[in-house]
gemmi code that builds the backbone of each chain (N, CA, C; Angstrom):
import gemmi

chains = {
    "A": [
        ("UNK", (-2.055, 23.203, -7.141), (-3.481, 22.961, -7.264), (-3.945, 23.051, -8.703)),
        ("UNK", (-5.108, 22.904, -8.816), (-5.747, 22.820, -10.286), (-5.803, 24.193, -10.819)),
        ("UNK", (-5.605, 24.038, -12.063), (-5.742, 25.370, -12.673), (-6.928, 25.666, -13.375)),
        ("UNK", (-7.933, 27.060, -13.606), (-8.478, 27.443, -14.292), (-8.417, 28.463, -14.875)),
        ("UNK", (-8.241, 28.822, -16.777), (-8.113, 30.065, -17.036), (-9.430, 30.751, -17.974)),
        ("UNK", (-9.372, 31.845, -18.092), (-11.157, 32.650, -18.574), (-9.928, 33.150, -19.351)),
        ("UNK", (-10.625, 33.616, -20.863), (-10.735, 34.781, -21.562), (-11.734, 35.487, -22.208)),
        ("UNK", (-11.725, 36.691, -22.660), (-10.566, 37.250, -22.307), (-10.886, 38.090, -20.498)),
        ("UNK", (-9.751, 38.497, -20.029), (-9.674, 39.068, -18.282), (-10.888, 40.264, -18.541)),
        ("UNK", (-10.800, 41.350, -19.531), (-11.647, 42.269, -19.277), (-12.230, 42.156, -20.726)),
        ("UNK", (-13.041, 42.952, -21.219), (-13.920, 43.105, -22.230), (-14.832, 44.330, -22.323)),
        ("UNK", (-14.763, 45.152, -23.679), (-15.486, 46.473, -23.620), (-16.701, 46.141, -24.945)),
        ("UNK", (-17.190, 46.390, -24.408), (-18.258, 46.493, -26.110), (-19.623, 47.414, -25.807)),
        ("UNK", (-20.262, 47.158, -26.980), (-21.343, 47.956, -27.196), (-22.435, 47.696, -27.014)),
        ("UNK", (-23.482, 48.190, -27.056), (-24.698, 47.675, -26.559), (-25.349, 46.975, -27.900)),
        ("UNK", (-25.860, 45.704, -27.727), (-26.397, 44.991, -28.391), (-25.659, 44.050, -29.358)),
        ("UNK", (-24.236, 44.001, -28.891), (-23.195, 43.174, -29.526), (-23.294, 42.078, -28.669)),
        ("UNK", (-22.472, 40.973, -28.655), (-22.470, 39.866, -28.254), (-20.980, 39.447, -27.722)),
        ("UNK", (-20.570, 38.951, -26.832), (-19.416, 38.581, -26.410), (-19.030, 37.214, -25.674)),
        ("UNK", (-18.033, 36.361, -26.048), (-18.073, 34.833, -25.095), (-17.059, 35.191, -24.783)),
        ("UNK", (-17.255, 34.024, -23.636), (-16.145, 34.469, -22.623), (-16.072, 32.540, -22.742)),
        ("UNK", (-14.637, 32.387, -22.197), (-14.028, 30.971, -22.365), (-13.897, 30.971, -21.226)),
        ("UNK", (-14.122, 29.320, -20.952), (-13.499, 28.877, -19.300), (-12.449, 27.639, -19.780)),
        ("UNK", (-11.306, 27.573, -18.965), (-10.813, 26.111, -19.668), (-10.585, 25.465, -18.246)),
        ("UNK", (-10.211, 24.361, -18.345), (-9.656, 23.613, -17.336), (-8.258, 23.158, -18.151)),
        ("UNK", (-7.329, 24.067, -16.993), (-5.878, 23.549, -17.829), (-5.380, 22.316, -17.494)),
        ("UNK", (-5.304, 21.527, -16.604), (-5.025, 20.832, -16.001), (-5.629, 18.909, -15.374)),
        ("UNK", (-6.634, 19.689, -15.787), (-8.006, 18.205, -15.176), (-9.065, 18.346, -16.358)),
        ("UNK", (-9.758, 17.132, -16.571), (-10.860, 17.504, -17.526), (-12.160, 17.551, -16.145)),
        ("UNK", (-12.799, 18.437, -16.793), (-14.008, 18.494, -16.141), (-15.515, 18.402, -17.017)),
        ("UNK", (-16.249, 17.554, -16.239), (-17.267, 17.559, -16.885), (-18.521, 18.497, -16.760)),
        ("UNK", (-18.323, 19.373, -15.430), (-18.900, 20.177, -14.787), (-18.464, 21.506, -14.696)),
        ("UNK", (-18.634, 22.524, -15.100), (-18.568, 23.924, -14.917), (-19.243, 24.578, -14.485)),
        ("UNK", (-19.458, 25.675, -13.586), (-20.225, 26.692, -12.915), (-19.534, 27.806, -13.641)),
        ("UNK", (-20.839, 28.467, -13.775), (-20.695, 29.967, -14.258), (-21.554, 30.870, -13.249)),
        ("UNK", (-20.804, 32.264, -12.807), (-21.337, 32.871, -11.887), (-21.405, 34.282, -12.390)),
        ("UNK", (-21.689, 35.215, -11.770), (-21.737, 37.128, -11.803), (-21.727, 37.795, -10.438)),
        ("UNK", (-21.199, 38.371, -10.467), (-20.683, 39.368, -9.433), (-21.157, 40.892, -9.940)),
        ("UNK", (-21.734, 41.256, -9.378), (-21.634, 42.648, -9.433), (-21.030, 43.484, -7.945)),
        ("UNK", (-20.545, 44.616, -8.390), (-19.908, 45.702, -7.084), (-20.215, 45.119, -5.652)),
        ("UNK", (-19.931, 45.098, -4.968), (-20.046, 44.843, -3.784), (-21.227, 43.516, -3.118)),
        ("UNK", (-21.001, 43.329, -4.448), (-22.214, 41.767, -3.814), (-21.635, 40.300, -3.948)),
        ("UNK", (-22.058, 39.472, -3.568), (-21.944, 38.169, -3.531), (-22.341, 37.359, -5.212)),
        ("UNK", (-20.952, 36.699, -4.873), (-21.161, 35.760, -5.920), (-22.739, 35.584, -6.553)),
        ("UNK", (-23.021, 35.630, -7.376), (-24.637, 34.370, -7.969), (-24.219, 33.324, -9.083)),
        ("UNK", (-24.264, 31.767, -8.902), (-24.490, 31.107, -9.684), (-25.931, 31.399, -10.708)),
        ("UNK", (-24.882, 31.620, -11.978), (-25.824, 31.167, -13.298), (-26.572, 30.283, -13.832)),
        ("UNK", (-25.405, 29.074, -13.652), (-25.493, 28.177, -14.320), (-24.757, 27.257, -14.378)),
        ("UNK", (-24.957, 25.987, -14.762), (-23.808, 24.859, -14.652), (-23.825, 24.147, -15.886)),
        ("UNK", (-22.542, 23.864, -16.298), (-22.471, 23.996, -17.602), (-22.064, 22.347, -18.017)),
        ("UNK", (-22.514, 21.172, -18.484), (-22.730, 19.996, -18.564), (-21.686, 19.268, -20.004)),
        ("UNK", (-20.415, 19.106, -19.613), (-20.400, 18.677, -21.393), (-21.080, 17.788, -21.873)),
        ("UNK", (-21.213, 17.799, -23.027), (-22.139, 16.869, -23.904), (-23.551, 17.177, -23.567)),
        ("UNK", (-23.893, 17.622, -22.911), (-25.328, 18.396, -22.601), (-25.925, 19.574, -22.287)),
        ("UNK", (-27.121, 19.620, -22.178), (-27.841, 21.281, -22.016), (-27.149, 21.818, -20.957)),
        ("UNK", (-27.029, 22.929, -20.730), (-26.729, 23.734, -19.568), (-27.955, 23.513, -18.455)),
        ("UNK", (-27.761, 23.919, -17.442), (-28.669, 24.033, -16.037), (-28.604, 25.893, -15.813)),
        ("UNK", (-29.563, 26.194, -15.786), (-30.082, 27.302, -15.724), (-30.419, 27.531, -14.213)),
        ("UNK", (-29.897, 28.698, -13.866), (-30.715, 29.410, -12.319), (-31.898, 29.859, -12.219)),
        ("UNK", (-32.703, 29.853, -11.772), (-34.169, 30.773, -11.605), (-33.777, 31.950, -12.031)),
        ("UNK", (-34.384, 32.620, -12.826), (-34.142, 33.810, -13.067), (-33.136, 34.232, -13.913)),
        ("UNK", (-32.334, 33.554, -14.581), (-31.287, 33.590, -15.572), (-31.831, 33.390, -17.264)),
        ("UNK", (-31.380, 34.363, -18.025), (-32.494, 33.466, -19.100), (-31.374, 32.937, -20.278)),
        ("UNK", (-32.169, 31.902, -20.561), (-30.914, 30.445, -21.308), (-31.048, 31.351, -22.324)),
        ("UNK", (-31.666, 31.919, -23.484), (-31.599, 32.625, -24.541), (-30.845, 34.250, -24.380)),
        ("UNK", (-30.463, 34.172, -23.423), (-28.958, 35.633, -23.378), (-28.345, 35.480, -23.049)),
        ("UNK", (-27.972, 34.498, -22.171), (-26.591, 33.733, -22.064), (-26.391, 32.186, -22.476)),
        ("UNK", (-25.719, 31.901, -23.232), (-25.421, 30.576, -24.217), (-24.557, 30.195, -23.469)),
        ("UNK", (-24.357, 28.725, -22.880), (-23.471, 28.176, -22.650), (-23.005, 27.045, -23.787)),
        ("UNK", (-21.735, 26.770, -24.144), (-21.826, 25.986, -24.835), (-20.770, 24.408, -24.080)),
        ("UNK", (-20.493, 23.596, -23.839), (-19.582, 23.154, -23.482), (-19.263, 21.625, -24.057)),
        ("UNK", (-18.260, 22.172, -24.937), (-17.727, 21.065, -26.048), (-17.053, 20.073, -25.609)),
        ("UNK", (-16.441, 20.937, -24.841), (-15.505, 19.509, -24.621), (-14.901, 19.444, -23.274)),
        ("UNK", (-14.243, 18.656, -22.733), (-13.922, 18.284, -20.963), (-13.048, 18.994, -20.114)),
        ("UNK", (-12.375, 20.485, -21.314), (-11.531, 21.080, -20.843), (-12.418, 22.588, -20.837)),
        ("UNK", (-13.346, 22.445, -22.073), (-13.520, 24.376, -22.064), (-15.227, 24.309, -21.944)),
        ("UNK", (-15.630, 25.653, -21.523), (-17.083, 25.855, -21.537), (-16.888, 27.175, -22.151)),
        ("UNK", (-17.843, 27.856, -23.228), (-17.892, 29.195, -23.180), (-19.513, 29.439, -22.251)),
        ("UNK", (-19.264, 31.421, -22.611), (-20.354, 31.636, -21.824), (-20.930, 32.744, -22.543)),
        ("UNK", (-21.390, 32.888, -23.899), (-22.057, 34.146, -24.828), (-23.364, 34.755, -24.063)),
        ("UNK", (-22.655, 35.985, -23.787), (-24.028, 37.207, -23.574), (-24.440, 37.630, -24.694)),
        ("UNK", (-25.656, 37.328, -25.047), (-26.022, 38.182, -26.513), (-26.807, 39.685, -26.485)),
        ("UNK", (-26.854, 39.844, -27.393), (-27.430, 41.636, -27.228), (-27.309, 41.843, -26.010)),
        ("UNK", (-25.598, 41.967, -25.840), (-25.650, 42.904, -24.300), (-25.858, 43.849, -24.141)),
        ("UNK", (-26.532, 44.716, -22.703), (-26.665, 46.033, -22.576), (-26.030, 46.433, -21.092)),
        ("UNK", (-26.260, 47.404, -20.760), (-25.053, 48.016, -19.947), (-25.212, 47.197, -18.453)),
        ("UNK", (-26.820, 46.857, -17.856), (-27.337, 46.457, -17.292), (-26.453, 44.644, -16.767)),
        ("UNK", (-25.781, 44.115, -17.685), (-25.376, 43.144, -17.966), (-23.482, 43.795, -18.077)),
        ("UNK", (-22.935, 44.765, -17.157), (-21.844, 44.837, -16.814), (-21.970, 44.164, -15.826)),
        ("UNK", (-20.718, 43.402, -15.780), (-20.159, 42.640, -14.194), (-19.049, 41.870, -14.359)),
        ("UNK", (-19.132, 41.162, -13.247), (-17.556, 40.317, -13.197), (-17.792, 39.030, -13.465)),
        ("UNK", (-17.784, 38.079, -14.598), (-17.643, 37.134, -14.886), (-17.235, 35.925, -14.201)),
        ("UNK", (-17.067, 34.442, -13.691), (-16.348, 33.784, -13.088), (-16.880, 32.851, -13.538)),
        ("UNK", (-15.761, 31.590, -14.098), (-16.067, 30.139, -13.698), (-15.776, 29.429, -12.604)),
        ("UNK", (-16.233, 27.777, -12.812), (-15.168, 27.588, -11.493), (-15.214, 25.913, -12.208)),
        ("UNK", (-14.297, 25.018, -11.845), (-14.823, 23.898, -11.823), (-14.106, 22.951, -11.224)),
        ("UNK", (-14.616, 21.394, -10.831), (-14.276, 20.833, -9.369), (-13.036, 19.892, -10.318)),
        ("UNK", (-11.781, 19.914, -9.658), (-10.959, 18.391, -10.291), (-11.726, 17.639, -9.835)),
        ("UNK", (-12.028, 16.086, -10.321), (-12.381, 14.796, -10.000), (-11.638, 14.434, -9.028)),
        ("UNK", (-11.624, 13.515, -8.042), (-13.214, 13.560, -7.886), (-13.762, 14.410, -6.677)),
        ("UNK", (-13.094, 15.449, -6.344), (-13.380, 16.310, -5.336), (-14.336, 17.159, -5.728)),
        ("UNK", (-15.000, 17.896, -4.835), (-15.947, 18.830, -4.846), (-15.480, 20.067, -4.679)),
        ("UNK", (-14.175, 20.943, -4.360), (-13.592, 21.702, -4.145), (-13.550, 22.164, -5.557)),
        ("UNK", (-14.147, 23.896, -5.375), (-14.471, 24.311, -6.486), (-12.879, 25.521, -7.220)),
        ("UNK", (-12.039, 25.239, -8.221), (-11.446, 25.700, -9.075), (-11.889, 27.103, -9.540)),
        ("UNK", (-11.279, 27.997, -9.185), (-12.160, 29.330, -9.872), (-11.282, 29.933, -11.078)),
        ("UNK", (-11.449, 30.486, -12.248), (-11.020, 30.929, -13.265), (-10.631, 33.021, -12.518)),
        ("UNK", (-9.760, 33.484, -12.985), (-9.595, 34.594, -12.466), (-10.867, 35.353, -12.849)),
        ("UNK", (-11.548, 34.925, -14.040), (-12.940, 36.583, -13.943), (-13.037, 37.061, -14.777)),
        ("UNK", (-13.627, 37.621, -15.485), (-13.527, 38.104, -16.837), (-15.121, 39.447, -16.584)),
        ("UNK", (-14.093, 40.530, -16.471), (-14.434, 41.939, -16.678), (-15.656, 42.489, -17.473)),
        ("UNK", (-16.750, 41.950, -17.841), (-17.666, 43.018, -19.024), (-17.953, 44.270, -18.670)),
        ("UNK", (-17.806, 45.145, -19.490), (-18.393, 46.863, -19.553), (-18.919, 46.567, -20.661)),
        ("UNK", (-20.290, 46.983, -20.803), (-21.444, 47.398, -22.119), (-21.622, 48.675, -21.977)),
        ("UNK", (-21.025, 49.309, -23.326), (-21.383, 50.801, -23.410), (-22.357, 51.091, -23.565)),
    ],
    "B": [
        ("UNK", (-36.140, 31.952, 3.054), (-35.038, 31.995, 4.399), (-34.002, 31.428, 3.166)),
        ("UNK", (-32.624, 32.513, 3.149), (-31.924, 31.790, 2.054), (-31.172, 30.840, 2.370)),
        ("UNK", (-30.408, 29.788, 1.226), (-29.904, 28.792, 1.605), (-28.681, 28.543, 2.451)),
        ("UNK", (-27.917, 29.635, 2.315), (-27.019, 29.694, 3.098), (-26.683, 31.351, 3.654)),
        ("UNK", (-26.752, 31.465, 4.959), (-26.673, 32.255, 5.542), (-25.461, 32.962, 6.110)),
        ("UNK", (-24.736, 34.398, 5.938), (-23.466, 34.831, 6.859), (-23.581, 35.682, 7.114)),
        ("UNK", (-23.060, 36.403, 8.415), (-23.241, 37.655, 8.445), (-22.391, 38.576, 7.596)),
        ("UNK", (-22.791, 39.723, 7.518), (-22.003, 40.443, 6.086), (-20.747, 40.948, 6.705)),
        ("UNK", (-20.992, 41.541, 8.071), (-19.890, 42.134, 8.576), (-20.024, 43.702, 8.338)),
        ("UNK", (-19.605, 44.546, 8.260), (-17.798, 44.382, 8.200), (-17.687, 44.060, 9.554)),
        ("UNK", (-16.680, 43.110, 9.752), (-15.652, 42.611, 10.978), (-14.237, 43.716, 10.660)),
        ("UNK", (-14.506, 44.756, 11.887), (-12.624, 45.680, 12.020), (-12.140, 45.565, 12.641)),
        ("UNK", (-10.931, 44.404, 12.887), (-10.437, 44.055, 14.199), (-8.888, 44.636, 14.021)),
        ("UNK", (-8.568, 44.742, 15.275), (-7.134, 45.107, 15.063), (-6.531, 43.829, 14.845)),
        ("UNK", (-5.129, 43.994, 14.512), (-3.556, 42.855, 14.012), (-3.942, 42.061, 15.690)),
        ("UNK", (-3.605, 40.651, 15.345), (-3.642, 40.020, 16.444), (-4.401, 39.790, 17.007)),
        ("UNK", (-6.001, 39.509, 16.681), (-6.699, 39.828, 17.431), (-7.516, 38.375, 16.730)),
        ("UNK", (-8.250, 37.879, 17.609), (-8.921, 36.618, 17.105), (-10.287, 37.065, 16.680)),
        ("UNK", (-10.504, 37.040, 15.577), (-12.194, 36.723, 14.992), (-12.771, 35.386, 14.393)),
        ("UNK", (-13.978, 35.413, 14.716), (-14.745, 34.455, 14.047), (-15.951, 34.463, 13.475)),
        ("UNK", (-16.344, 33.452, 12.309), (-17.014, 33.776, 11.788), (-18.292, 32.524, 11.718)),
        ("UNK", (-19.683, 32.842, 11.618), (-20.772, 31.601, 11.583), (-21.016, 31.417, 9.798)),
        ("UNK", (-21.757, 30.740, 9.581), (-22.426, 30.368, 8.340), (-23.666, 29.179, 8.643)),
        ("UNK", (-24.828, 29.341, 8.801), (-25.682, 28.658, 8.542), (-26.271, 28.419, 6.810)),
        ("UNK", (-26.588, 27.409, 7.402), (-27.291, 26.389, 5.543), (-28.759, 25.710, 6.036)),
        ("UNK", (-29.181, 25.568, 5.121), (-31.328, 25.154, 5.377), (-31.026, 23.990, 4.943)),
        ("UNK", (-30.220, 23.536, 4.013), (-30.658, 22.233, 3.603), (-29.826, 20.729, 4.482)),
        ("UNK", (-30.445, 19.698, 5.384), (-29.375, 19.048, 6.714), (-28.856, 17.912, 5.289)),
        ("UNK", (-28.870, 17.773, 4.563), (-28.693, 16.771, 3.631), (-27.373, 16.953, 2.610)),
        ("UNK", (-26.824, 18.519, 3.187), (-25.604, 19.132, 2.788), (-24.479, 18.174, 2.592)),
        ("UNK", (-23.749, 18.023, 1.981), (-22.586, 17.159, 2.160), (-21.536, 17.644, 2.022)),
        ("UNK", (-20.704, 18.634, 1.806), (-19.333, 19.244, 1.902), (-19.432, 20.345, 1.820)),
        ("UNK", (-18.254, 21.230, 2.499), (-18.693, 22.402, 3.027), (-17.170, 23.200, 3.525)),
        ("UNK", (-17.286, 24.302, 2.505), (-15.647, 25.023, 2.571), (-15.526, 26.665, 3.057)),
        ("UNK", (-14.554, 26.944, 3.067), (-14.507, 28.229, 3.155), (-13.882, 29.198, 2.339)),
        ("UNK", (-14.078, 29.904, 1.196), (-13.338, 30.555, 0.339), (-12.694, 31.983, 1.084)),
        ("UNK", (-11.912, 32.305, 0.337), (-11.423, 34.101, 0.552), (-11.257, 34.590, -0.939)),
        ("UNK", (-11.880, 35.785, -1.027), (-11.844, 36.504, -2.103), (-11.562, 37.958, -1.403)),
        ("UNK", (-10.462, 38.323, -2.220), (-9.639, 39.739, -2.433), (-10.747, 40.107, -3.473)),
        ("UNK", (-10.610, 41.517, -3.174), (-11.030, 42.600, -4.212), (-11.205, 42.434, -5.260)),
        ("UNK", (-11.911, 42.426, -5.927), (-12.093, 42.245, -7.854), (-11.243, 40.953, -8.098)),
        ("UNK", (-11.243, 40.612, -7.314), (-10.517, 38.721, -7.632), (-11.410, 37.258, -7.620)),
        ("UNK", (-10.810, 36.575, -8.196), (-11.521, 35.295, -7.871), (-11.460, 34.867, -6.467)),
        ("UNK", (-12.489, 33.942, -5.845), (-12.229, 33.558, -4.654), (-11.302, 32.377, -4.706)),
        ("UNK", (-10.555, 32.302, -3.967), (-9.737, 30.903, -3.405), (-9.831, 30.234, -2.567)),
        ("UNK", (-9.880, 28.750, -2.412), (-10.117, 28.024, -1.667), (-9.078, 28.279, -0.402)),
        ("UNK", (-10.391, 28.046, 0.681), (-9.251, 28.873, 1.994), (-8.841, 27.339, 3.228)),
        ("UNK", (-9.903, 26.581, 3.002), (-9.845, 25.204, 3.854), (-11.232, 24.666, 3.198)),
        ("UNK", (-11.381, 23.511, 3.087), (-12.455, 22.434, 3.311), (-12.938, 22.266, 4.829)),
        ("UNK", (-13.918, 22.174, 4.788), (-14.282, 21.671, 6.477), (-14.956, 20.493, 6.705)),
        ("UNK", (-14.356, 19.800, 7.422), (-14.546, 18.355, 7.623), (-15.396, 17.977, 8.888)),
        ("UNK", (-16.392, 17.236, 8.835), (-16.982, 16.782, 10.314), (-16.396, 16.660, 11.705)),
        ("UNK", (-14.924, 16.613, 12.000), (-13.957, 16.487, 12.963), (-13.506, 17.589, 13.411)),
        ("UNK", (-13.705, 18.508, 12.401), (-12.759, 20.115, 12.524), (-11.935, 19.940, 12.144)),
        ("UNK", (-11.187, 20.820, 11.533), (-9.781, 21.000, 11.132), (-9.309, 22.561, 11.316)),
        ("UNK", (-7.758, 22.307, 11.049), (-6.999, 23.631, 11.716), (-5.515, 23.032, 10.766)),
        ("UNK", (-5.460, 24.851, 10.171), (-4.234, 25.051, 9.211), (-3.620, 26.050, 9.288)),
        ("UNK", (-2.702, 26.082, 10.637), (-2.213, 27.273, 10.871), (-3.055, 27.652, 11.723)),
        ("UNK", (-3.310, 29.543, 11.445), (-4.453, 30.590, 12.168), (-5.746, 30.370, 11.822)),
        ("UNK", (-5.909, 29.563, 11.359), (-7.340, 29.123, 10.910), (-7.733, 27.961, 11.075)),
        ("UNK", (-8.864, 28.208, 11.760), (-9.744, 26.828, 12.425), (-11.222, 26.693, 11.543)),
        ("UNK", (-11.532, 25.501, 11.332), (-13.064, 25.190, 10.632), (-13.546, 24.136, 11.693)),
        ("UNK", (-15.131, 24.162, 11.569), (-15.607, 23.417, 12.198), (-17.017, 23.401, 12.073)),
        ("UNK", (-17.825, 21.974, 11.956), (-19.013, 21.930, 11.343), (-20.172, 20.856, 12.317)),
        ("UNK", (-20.742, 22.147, 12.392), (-21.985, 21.542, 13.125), (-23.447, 20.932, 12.846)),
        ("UNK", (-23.237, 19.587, 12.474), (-24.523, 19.076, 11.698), (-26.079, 19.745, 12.033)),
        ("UNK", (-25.907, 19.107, 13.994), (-26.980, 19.422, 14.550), (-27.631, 20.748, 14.553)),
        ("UNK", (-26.598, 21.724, 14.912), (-27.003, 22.775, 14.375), (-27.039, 23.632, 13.239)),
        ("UNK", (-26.478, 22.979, 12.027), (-26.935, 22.947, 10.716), (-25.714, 24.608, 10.287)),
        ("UNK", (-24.351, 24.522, 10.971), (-23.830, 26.189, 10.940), (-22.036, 25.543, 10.713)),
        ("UNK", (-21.444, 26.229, 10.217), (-20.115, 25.994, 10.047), (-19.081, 27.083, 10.482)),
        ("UNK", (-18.003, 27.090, 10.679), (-17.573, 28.240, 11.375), (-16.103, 28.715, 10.975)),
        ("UNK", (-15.745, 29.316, 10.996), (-14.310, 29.693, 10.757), (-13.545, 30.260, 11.677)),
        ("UNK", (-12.448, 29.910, 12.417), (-11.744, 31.199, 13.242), (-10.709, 31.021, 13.077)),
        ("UNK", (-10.525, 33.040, 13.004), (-8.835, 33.097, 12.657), (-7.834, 33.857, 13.724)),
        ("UNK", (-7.102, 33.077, 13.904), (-6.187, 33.721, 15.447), (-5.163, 34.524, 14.908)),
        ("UNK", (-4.623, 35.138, 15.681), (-3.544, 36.200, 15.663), (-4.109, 36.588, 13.846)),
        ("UNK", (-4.548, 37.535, 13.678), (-5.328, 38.200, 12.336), (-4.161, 39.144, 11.903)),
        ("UNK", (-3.368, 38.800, 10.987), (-2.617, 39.768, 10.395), (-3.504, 40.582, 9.478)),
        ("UNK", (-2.953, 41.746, 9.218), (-3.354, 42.480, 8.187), (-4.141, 42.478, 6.650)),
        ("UNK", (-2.987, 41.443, 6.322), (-3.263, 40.325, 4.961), (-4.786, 38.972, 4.962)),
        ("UNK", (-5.099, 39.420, 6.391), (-6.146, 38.357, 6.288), (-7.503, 39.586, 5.758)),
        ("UNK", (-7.337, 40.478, 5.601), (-8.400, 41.069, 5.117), (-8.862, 41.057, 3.853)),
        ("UNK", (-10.050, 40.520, 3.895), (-10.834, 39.828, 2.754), (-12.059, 39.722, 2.870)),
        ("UNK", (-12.899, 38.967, 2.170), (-13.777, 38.585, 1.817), (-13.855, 37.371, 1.912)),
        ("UNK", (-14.983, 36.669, 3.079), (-14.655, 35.258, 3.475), (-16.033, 34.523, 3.244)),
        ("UNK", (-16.001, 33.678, 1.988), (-17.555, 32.826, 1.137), (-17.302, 31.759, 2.156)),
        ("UNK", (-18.721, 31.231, 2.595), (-18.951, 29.970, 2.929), (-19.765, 29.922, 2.005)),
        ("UNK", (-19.163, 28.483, 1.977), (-19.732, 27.361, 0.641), (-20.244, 26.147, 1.233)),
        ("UNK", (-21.632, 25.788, 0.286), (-21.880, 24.373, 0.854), (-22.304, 23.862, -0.291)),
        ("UNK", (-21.996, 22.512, -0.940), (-22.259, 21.638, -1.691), (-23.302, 20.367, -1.714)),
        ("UNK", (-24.350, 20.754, -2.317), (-25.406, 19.607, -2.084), (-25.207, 18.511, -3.853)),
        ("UNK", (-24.573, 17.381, -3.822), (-24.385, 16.653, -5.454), (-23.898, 17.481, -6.316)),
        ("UNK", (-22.726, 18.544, -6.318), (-21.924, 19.334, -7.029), (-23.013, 20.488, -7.652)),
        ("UNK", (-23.947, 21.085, -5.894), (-24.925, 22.313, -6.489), (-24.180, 22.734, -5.417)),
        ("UNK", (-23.757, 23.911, -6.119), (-22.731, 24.964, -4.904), (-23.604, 26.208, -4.332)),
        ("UNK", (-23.821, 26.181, -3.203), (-24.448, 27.475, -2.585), (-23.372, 28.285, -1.823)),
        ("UNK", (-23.668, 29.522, -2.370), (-22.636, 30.434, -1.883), (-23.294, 30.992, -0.472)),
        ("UNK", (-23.079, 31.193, 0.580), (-23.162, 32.894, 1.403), (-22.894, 33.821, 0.699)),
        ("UNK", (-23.469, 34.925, 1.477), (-23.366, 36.345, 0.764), (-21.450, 37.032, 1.045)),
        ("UNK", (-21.002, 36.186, 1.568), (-19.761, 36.476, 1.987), (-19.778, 37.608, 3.432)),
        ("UNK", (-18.766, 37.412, 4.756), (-18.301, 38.360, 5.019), (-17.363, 39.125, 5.212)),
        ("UNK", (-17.308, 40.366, 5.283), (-16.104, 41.112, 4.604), (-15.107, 41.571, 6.312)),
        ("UNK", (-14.096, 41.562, 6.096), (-13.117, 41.348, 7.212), (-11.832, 42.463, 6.967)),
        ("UNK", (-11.971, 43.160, 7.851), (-10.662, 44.218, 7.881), (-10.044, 44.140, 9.054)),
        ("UNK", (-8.270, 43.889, 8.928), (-7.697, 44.001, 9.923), (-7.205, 45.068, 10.159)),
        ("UNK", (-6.564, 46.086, 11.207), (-6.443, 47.281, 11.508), (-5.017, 47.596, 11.962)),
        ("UNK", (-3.974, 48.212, 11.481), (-2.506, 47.711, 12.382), (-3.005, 48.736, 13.639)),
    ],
}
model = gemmi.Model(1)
for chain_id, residues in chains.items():
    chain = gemmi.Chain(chain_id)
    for i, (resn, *xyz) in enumerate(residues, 1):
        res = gemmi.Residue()
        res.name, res.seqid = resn, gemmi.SeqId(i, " ")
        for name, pos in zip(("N", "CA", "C"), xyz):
            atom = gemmi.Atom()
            atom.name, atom.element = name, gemmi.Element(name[0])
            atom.pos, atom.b_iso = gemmi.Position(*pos), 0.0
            res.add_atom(atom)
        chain.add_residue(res)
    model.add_chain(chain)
structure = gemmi.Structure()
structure.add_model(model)
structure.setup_entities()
């Protein structure tokens, strides 16, 4: 099946530092990326969907100025939390569909702790 | 009323034992519609697609009910290893709505 990889898996930092997290598509180009958060015992939430060559798509309630998506090119999206704070620990995830299926690719996850 | 609906569970069934699971969605204009499993602090993985006809892969059956707007999963003889975390997913033009997932323990 298709592959997706995130870095980095976990991540420690400090409060009010900044950290990206990479999504790639190893395998398929994609033009579409989903970015999600998990916290402890809850259900997935889509963030955001991440457009190459264009703006990101934002969730209700997500705000585009603390998390940056950037997505350059057909293989990678990043995903910068800026001035993170502890509040903004969780489990990271991309996902994205091979062409031309809708079956969503998930990246293993990528860990934040904000001290 | 959220967009896609599951019960949370926990489902504790013993080894061998058949469970199943619902998922309702609000929006009838849905067009594809899967079932993930996610382990513990893991990514979820695609567990089946579910197709308008039903389908069946192995211990696991899908099946999707327009009219009543609900999709379903069942898993027969439940080994141990099926304990997880089971997302229904529904796709409206590559906008993915998750369920809240439900969580599934098998019991030897």
């Amino acid at each position: 099946g298709a592959v997706v990889s995130q870095h980095p898996s976990w991540v420690i930092c400090k409060s009010g530092t900044s950290v990206k997290i990479e999504c790639r598509s190893l395998d398929f180009q994609a033009t579409t990326m989903f970015w999600y958060r998990q916290f402890p015992k809850q259900s997935l939430m889509l963030m955001a969907t991440s457009n190459e060559g264009s703006k990101a798509t934002y969730e209700q309630g997500v705000e585009k100025d603390k998390f940056l998506i950037n997505h350059a090119s057909l293989t990678l999206s990043t995903l910068t939390v800026t001035s993170a704070h502890p509040e903004d620990s969780s489990f990271y995830i991309c996902s994205a569909p091979p062409p031309p299926s809708y079956e969503q690719y998930f990246g293993p996850g990528t860990r934040l702790t904000v001290t | 009323r959220k967009e896609v609906e599951q019960d949370p569970g926990p489902f504790n069934v013993p080894e061998g034992a058949t469970v199943a699971f619902n998922c309702t969605y609000s929006n009838s204009a849905s067009q594809s519609f899967f079932w993930y499993r996610q382990d513990c602090r893991k990514e979820p993985k695609l567990l089946m697609s579910v197709y308008s006809s039903g389908n069946e892969d192995g211990r696991f059956t899908a099946q999707l009910n327009r009219a009543s707007q609900y999709i379903s999963l069942l898993i027969r003889d439940s080994k141990l290893s099926d304990s997880a975390t089971y997302l229904c997913v529904v796709n409206d033009n590559n906008d993915m709505r998750f369920g809240a997932g439900t969580r599934l323990t098998v019991k030897p």
